[in-house]
C-alpha positions in Angstrom: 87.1 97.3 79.4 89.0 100.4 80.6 88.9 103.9 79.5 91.2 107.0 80.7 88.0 108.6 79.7 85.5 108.4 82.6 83.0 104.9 83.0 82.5 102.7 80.8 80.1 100.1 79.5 79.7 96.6 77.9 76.1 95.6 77.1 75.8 92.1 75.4 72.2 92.6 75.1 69.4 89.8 74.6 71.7 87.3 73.4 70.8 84.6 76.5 67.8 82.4 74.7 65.8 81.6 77.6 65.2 77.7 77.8 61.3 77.7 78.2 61.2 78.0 82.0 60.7 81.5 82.3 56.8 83.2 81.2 57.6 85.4 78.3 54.9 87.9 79.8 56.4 87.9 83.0 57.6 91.6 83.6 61.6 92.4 83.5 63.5 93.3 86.9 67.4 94.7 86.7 69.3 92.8 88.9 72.5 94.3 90.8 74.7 91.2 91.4 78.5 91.4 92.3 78.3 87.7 92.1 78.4 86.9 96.0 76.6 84.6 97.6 73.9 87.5 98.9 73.7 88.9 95.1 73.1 85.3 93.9 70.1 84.6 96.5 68.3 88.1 95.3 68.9 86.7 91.6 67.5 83.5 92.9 64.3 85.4 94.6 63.7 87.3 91.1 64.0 84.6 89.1 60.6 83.8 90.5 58.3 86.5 89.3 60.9 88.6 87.0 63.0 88.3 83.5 65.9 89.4 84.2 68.4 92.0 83.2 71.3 91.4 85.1 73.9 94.3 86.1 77.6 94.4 87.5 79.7 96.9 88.5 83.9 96.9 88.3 84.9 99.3 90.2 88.3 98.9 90.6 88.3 96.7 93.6 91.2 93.7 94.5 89.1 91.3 93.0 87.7 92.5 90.1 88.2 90.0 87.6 87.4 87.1 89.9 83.9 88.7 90.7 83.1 89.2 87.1 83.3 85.7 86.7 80.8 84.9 89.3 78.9 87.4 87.5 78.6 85.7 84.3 78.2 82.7 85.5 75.4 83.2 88.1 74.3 85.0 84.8 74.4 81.8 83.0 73.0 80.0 85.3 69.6 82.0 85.4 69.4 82.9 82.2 69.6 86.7 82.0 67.9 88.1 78.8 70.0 91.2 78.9 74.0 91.8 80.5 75.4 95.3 81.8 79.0 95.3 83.0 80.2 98.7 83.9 83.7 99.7 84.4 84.0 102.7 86.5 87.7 103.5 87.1 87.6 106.6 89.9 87.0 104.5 92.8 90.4 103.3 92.4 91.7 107.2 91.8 89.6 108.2 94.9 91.0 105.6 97.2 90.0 105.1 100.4 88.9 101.9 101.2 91.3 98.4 101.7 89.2 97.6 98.6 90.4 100.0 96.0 93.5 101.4 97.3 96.6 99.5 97.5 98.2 101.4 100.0 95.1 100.8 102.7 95.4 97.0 104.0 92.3 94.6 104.1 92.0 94.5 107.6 91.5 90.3 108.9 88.0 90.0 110.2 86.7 90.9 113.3 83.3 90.3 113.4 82.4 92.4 116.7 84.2 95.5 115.4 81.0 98.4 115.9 82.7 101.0 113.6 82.8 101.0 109.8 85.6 98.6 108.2 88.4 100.1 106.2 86.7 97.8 103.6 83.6 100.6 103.0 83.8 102.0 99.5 82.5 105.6 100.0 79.0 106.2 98.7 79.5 103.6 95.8 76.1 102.1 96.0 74.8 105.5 94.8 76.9 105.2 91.6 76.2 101.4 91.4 71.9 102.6 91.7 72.4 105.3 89.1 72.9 102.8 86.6 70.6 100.7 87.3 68.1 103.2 87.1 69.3 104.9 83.8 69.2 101.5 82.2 66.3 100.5 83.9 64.0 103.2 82.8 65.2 102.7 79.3 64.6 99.3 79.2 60.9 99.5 80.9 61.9 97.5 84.0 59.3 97.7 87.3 62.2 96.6 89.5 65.9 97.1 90.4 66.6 94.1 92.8 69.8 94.8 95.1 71.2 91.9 97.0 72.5 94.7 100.4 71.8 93.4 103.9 72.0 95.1 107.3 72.0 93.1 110.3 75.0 90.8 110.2 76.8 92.4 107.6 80.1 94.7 107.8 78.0 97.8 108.7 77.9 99.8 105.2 75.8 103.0 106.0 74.5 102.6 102.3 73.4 98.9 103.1 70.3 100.2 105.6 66.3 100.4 104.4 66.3 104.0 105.0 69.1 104.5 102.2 66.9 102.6 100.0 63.8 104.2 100.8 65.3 107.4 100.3 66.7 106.1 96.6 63.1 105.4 95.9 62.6 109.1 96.2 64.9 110.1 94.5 63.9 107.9 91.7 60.3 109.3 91.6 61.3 112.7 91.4 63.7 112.2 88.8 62.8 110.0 86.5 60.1 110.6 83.5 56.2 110.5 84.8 55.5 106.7 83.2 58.8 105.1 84.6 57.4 102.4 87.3 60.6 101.9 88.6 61.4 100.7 92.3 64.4 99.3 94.2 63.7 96.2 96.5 65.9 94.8 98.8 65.1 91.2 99.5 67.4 89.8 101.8 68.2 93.0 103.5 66.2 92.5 106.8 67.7 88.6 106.9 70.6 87.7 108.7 73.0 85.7 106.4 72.6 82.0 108.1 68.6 83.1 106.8 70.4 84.2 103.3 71.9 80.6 103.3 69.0 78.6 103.7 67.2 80.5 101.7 69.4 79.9 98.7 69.3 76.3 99.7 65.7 76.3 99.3 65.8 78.2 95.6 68.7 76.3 94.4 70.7 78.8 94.6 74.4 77.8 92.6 76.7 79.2 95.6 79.4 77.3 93.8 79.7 80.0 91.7 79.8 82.6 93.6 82.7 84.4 95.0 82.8 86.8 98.6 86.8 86.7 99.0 87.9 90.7 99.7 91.5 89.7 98.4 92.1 86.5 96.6 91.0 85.4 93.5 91.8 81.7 93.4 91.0 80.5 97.0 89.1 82.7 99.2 91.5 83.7 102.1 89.0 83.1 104.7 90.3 85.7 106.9 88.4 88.6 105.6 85.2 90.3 106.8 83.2 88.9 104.2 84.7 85.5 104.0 84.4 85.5 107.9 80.7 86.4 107.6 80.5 84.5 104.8 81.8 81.1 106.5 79.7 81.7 109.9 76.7 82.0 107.9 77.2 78.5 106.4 78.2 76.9 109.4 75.3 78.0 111.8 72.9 77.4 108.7 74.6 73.7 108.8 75.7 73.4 105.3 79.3 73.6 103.9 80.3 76.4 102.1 80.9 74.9 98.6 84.0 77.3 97.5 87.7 76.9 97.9 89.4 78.4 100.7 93.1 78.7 101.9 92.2 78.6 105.3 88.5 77.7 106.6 88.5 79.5 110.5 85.0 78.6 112.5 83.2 81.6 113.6 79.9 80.4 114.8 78.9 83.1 117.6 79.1 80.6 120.0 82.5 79.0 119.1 85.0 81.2 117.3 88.7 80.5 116.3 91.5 82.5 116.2 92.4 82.5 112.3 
């Protein structure tokens, strides 16, 4: 839902009825989730020890509605007692990155590039945190699970542990005296071949997730994250299970030329 009114939001609430597999004392975690494959392995890991409360963020970007639907169903899939789905429209008025502004290509992938892609959204995992922390702390969650990675990823400077850590402080100092309330970043330290066998070993529905920077009905395959996303199921030796328009090998050792 969009507003010309600044964000907006959509809670559907504890509507999910949670089929028996889940302890009912187990305590609740919000979970971040764009509905890519490194959101769905951090739903995966807190599906273990945490009820979940699962959050998205629109924000404007090329393939907004697509990643929604990877949303709810990776929300579907695990059950989620409660759903948040933001709408924040001032990333697209901002502009700036391929990702929110029409007029700024998405540049193919290059997967050696050292400086930060065109694709970085600036400072948006602050806004996507805020959130997550506001509803957090009203709903009594001990966690805010966050699916960013560093090493082999597009090099996001709000994607490293020291962003993270520094959130964490910020959360203590401004949140009420009771609120136990801490981001963890699960994958973060993996690299994304790990991520992928990792979900393998979780079940984790990649089916249903979606990476694509720019298409919404078969991922192009010649984006950063499709290009990540491909070389990480390739050198983890399992094929990537969504469509793709064109399916380039870029294993480190063996790349081609999309």
């Amino acid at each position: 839902m969009t507003s010309d009114h600044g964000p907006q939001t959509l809670d559907s609430g504890p509507r999910t009825p949670d089929p028996g597999h889940r302890a009912t004392d187990q305590p609740l975690a919000v979970v971040l989730a764009s509905g890519g494959m490194d959101s769905c392995v951090t739903t995966a890991i807190a599906s273990l020890e945490y009820r979940l409360a699962m959050l998205h963020v629109a924000y404007g970007q090329r393939t907004e509605a697509r990643e929604l639907r990877a949303f709810t169903a990776l929300a579907d899939h695990y059950h989620a007692e409660r759903r948040l789905v933001c709408q924040l429209d001032h990333f697209r008025q901002i502009g700036g990155s391929s990702l929110t502004d029409p007029a700024v290509p998405v540049e193919r992938a290059n997967l050696e590039r050292t400086e930060i892609p065109s694709s970085y959204v600036p400072f948006r995992n602050a806004h996507f945190l805020s959130i997550a922390v506001s509803w957090g702390e009203v709903l009594g969650a001990r966690k805010i699970f966050v699916g960013a990675v560093e090493e082999d990823s597009s090099g996001y400077p709000d994607c490293r542990p020291q962003y993270y850590e520094a959130f964490n402080r910020v959360i203590a100092a401004g949140t009420k005296p009771e609120t136990q309330l801490e981001i963890v970043t699960p994958v973060i330290r993996m690299r994304k071949d790990e991520i992928v066998r990792r979900g393998m070993e979780l079940g984790a529905p990649f089916e249903r997730t979606w990476s694509c920077y720019q298409a919404e009905d078969l991922a192009c395959g010649v984006c950063d994250s499709c290009a990540l996303r491909l070389r990480a199921f390739e050198e983890a030796g399992v094929e990537d299970p969504i469509p793709y328009r064109q399916r380039p090998r870029y294993g480190r050792n063996q790349v081609s030329t999309p």
